[in-house]
N, C-alpha and C positions, 0 to 999 in steps of 0.2 A: 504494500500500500504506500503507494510513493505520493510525497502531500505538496511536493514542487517547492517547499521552503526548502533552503541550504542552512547547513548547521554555521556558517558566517553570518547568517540572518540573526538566529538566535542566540547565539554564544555573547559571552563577557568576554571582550575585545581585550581589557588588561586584569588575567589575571594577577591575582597575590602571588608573588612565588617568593621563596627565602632561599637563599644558597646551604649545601650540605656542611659543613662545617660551622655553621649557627648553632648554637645549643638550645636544648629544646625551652627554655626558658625564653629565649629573643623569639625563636617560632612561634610561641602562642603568646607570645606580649603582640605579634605583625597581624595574625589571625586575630585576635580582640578588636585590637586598634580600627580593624577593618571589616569587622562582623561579617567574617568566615567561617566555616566547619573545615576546613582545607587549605592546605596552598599545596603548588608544585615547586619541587625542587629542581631546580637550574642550575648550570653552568654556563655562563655567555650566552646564555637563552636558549640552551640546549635542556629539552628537559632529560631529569634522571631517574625523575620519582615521584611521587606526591606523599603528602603526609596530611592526616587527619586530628580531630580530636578525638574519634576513636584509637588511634595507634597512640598519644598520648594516655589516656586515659588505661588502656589494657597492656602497653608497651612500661611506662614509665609511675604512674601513679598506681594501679593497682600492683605492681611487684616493687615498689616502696622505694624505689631510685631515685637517686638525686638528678632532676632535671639538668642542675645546672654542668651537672659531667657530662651528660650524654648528650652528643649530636645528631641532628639531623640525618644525618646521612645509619646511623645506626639503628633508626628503627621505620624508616622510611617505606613505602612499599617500593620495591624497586621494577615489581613487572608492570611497566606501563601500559595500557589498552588507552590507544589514541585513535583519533579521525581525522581526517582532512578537511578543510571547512566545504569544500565542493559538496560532498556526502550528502542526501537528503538528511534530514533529522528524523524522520523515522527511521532509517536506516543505522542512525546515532542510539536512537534508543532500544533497536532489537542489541546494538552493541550492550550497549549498558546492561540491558536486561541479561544478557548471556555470558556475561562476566561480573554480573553481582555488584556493580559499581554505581555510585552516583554524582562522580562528578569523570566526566569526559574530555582528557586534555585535546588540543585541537592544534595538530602540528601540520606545518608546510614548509617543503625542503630542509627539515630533519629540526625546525625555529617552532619553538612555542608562540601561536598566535592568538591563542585564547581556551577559554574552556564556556566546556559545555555542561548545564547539569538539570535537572529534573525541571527545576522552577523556570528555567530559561524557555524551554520546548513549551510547559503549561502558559506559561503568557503567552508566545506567540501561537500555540496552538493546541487549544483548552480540550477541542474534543479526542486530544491527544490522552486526555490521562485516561480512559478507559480502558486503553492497549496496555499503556503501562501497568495499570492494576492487575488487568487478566495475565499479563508476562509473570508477574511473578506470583501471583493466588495458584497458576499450575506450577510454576518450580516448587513454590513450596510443600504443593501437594505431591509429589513427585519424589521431592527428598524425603519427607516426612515417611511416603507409604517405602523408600529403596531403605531407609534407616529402617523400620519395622523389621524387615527382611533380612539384618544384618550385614546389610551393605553398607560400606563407609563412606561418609560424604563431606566436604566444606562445607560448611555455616557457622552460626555462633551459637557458640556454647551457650547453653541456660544459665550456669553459672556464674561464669564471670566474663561475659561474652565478646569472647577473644574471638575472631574468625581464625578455625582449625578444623582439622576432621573429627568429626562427631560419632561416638557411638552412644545406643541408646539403654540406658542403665534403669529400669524399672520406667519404662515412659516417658524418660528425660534425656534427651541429645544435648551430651556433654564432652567436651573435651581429656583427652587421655591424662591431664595429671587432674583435672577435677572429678574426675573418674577414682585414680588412684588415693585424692586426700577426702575422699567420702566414706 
């Protein structure tokens, strides 16, 4: 279902980005300051990674680190899933959806030129979010019934909800040390 918007239509032209040798303490003072859930990590506009307040929160604050040692670049995700801004945005958001992500860097000739993410697509096109919803009401049902089955899957742990492989321990998909400290 191609909707003839380009994801350059919809994207945030500059994102936040912080360089990898910032420690995580300058990271989320940049993300406040600019009322973010994310920035991407760069080098010379080269992106390398993005970083979340999720990856703070399950990286650095839930296992009791001192923010101000750790860097960027240590707890970063480092596998990018990018678009090209050309890309329709549907197109962007089966990305999204199939890689579990919600903010979509937007590179061209190898340069961060923006990102894309959920609320971007919904303003410019609202009767977009019913795709979205139904993308992931089947993943989750999908992972939910393959976990049943003793299959092991990505998602977040119930617990302390780290994105890892999940097994399911009395009807609770948990992660293998919240597994082992239960």
């Amino acid at each position: 279902m191609k909707t003839g918007v380009k994801v350059m239509d919809a994207m945030t032209r500059e994102p936040i980005t912080v360089r990898p040798e910032m420690n995580i303490v300058q990271a989320a003072a940049r993300m406040m300051e600019t009322g973010v859930g994310g920035a991407i990590v760069v080098d010379k506009n080269i992106p390398l990674g993005i970083i979340t307040e999720k990856d703070i929160v399950s990286k650095i604050v839930a296992e009791n680190k001192n923010p101000v040692e750790i860097r960027v670049k240590d707890i970063m995700s480092s596998k990018l899933t990018t678009v090209h801004p050309e890309e329709d945005i549907y197109d962007a958001l089966m990305v999204m959806g199939d890689n579990d992500i919600k903010r979509l860097p937007v590179v061209h000739d190898g340069n961060i030129v923006g990102l894309l993410t959920f609320k971007d697509v919904i303003r410019i096109q609202p009767q977009l979010f019913d795709v979205i919803a139904e993308k992931f009401r089947v993943r989750d049902e999908s992972n939910k019934m393959a976990l049943s089955q003793g299959i092991v899957l990505k998602g977040y742990c119930e617990s302390c909800n780290a994105y890892e492989s999940l097994l399911n321990s009395d009807g609770s998909y948990v992660c293998e040390d919240c597994l082992r400290s239960s």
